[in-house]
N, C-alpha and C positions, 0 to 999 in steps of 0.2 A: 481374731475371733470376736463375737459379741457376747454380753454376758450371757444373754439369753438363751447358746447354747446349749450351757447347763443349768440348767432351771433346777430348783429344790421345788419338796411339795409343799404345799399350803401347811400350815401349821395345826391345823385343825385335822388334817388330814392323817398326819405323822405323830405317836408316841413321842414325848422328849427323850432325847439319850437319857440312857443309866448314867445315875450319878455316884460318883463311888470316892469316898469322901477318905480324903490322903492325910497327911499332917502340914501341915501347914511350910510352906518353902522356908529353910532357913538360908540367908544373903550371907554370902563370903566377903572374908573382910577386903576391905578395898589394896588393890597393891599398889608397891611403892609407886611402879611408873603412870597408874592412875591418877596418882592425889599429887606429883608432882603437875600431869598435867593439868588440872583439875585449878590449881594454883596457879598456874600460868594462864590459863583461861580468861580466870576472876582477874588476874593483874592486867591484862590486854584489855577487857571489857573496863576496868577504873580508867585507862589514859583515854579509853574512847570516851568515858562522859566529862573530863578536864576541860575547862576552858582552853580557848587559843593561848591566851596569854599567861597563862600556867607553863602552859607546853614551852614555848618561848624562853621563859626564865630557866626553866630545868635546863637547857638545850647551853643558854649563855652561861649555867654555872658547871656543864656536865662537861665543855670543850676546855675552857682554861686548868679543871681539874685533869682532864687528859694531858694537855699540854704542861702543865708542872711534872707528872709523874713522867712525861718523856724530857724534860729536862734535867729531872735527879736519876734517875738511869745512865746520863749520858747519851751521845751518839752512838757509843757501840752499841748500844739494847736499843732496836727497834719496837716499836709500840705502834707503828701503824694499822695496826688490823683495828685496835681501840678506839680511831678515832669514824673508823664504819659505824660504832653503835648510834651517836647522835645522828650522825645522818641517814640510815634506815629508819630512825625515831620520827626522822622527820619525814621521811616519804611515806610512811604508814598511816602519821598522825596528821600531818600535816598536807603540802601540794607542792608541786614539783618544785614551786618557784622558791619556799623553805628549805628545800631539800637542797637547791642548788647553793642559795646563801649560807648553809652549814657546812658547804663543800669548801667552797672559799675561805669560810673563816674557820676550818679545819687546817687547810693549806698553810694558812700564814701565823697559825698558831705552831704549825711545826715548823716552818720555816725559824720561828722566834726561840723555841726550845731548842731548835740542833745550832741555831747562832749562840744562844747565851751559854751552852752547852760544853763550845770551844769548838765547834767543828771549824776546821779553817781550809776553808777550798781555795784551789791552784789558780783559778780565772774568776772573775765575775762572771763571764758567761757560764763555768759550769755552776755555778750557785742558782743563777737563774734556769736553766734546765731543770734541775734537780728538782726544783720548788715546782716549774712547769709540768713534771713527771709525776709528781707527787698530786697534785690536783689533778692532772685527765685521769690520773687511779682514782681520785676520791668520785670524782662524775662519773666515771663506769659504774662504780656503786648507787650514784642517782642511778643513771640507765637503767641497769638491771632494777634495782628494785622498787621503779618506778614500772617496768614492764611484767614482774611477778603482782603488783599489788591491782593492776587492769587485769591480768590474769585471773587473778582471785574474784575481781568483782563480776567478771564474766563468768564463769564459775557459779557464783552466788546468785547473779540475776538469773541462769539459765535452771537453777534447781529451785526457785523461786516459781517458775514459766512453770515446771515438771508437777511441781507442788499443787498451781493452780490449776493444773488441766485436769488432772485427777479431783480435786474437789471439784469442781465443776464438771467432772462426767459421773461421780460419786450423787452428785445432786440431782440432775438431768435424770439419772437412774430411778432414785427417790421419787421422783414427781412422775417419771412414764410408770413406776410400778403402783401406785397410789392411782394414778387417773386406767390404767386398766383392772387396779380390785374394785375400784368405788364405779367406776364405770361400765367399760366393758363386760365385766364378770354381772355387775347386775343388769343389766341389760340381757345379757346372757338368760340369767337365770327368771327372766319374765316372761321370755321365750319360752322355755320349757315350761312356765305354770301355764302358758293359754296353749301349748300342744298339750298337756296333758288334761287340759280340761275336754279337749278335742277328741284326746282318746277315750275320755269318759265317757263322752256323749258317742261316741262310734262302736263300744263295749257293750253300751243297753243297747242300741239297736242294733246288736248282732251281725253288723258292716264288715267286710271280708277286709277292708282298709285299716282295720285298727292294727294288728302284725306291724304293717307300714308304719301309721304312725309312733306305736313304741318304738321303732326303730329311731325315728328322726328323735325324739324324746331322747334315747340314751347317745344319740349322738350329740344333742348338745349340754346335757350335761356331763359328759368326755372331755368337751372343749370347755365348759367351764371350769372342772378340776385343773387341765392345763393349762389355760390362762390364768388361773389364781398360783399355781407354779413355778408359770412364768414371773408375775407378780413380785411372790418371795423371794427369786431368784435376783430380780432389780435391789432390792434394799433386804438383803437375807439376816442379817446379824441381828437379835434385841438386845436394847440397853438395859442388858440385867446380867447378873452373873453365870447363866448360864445358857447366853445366848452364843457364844461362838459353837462350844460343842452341840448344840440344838442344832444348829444353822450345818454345822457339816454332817451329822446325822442325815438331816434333811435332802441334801445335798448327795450321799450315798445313796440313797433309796429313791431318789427322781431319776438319776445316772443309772441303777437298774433296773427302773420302772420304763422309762424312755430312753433308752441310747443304750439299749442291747449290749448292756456290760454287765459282768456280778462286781459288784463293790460293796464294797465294807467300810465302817470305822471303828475303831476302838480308842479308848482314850482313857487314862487313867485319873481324870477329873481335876479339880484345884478346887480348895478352899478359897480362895483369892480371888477377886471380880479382876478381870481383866477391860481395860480402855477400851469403848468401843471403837476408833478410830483404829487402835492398833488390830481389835477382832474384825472387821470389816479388810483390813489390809489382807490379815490369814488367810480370811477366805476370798479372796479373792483369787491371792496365790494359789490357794487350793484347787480353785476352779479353775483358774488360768491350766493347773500342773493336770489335773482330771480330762478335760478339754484335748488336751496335746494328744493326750494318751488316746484318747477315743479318735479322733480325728485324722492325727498324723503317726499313730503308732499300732495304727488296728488290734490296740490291748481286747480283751474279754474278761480278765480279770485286773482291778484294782483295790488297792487297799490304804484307805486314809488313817494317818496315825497322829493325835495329840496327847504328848506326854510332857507331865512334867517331875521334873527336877528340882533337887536344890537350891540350883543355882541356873538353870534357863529353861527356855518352853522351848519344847521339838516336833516342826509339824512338817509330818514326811507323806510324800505320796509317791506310792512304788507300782508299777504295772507290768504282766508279761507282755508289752507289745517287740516292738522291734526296736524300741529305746532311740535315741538322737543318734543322725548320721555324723555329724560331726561335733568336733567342742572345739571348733574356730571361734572365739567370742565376739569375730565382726563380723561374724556370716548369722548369728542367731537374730531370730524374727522379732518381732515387737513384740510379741505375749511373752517372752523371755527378758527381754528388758524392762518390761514394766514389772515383773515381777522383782528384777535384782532393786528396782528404785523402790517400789514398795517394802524390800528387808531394809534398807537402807534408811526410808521414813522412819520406821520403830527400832532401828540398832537394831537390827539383825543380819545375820548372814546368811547369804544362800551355798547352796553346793548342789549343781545339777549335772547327771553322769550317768551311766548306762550300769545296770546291775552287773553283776561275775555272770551269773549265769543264762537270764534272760530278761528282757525291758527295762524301763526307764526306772529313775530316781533321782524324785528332789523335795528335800528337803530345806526346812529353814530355825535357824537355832536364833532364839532373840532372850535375851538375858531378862529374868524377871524384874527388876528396876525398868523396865522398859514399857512395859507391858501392863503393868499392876496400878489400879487407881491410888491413891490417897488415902489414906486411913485416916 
């Protein structure tokens, strides 16, 4: 779909939502596997700004200490899984060709530990095996985690790609809705002042034409109100605190002013200015979820919901259409994907599903840490 589908009205044209003023959200306290991760984060982001040669020294002081504690053990206590962490340190931190040099000097450090150790093997050759056996295991560990860490950056580059299309169709949107209110719409509306001055002149002289002309008269200022619709519809959100719930107001009442649906919204307001980047994502969603409904679920009635909580903001759109034929997640269209990647931009999650009893349902919960400016 395109946005333009569902166009909101002009703002001058539309009352603001009721605003109905709650208590202010109180943030639950963080849980433990949060701030553990949260820890782990901060510690992963300090070895990424380390110099090389930082990284290096840890690495020569991190193996010999591996290697004493598998030589006070003995040979009976194997300690090999320990000596994976320098060289995942180094595939992460480092380049393949570090990672392979901590592989080897992983090898011959436990060769050196299970010798000084007392292990006394039957051949030379099986000694040399054993140590051979012991390094192709430490390189399988480069392998793999030299093949998870391109994983990741492919990963990172392509949500990177996702990230920038959407700004750049976010903006493209900005600038067509800006150049049709400042443009098209006035132009529009200069049309109507010399028809109307037209029919003025055709009113005193009592011209059986003028009927006519009011006709043409209210038909372009019809298309003016819709083109300014369209307009809000491109950049709908304002940066103020009560721009999202404006913006979906807005948005109910063009959906059943134009697209022969009853829609609603209700919303129990916030105290708290919400990010405009995160309220632009909402409604989007919103529209995206509105859009389906009309389109591919022959709804007549919808109902837009923002509530908030506690502890997250819940923005639901429910319709009697005939709801989604299926919930195969690789068969869903691209308004359904770009919707999961826009919860996903502001921490949120979606959940999209067919009612119990008739039409669609979806919803998106995003935690207010997410969503809330700075104070």
């Amino acid at each position: 779909m395109t946005f333009a589908e569902a166009p909101s009205l002009d703002p001058d044209l539309t009352a603001p939502a009721p605003r109905v003023a709650v208590e202010s959200p109180v943030q639950e306290p963080p849980r433990a596997g949060t701030a553990i991760w949260r820890f782990l984060t901060r510690f992963i982001a300090l070895l990424d700004r380390q110099p090389p040669a930082l990284l290096w020294l840890e690495m020569l002081l991190i193996v010999p200490a591996i290697g004493y504690a598998d030589y006070a053990t003995g040979y009976e206590v194997s300690v090999v899984l320990l000596y994976s962490v320098p060289i995942l340190v180094m595939v992460r931190f480092a380049d393949q060709k570090a990672a392979v040099f901590t592989a080897l000097l992983c090898a011959l450090t436990w060769w050196w530990a299970d010798e000084e150790s007392g292990h006394h093997y039957t051949t030379a050759f099986h000694q040399t095996w054993e140590t051979a056996v012991r390094l192709a295991y430490f390189l399988i560990f480069v392998l793999c985690g030299v093949s998870v860490k391109e994983r990741i950056a492919l990963l990172r580059r392509a949500r990177q790609l996702e990230r920038e299309i959407i700004r750049i169709s976010e903006r493209e949107q900005h600038r067509i809705g800006q150049d049709l209110h400042d443009g098209l719409c006035q132009y529009f509306a200069a049309v109507g002042c010399s028809v109307g001055s037209v029919k003025a002149r055709l009113e005193r002289a009592a011209s059986p034409e003028a009927p006519a002309v009011q006709e043409i008269q209210d038909l372009i200022l019809d298309g003016v109100q819709q083109t300014r619709a369209l307009a809000r519809g491109l950049f709908p959100v304002q940066n103020d605190e009560w721009g999202l719930p404006s913006a979906l107001d807005e948005l109910a009442a063009s959906a059943s002013r134009l697209q022969g649906i009853r829609c609603t919204f209700t919303s129990n307001a916030s105290t708290a200015p919400i990010r405009n980047d995160c309220a632009t994502h909402l409604f989007r969603i919103a529209q995206e979820a509105l859009s389906n409904a009309i389109r591919h679920g022959a709804a007549t009635e919808a109902t837009i919901r923002l509530l908030f909580t506690n502890a997250a903001l819940l923005l639901a759109v429910e319709d009697n259409g005939t709801g989604f034929v299926t919930a195969d997640q690789d068969q869903r269209g691209l308004g359904l994907t770009i919707m999961h990647y826009r919860a996903r931009e502001i921490g949120g999650r979606m959940t999209i599903g067919n009612r119990t009893d008739r039409g669609a349902s979806v919803s998106c919960h995003v935690p207010l840490a997410s969503i809330h400016t700075a104070s």
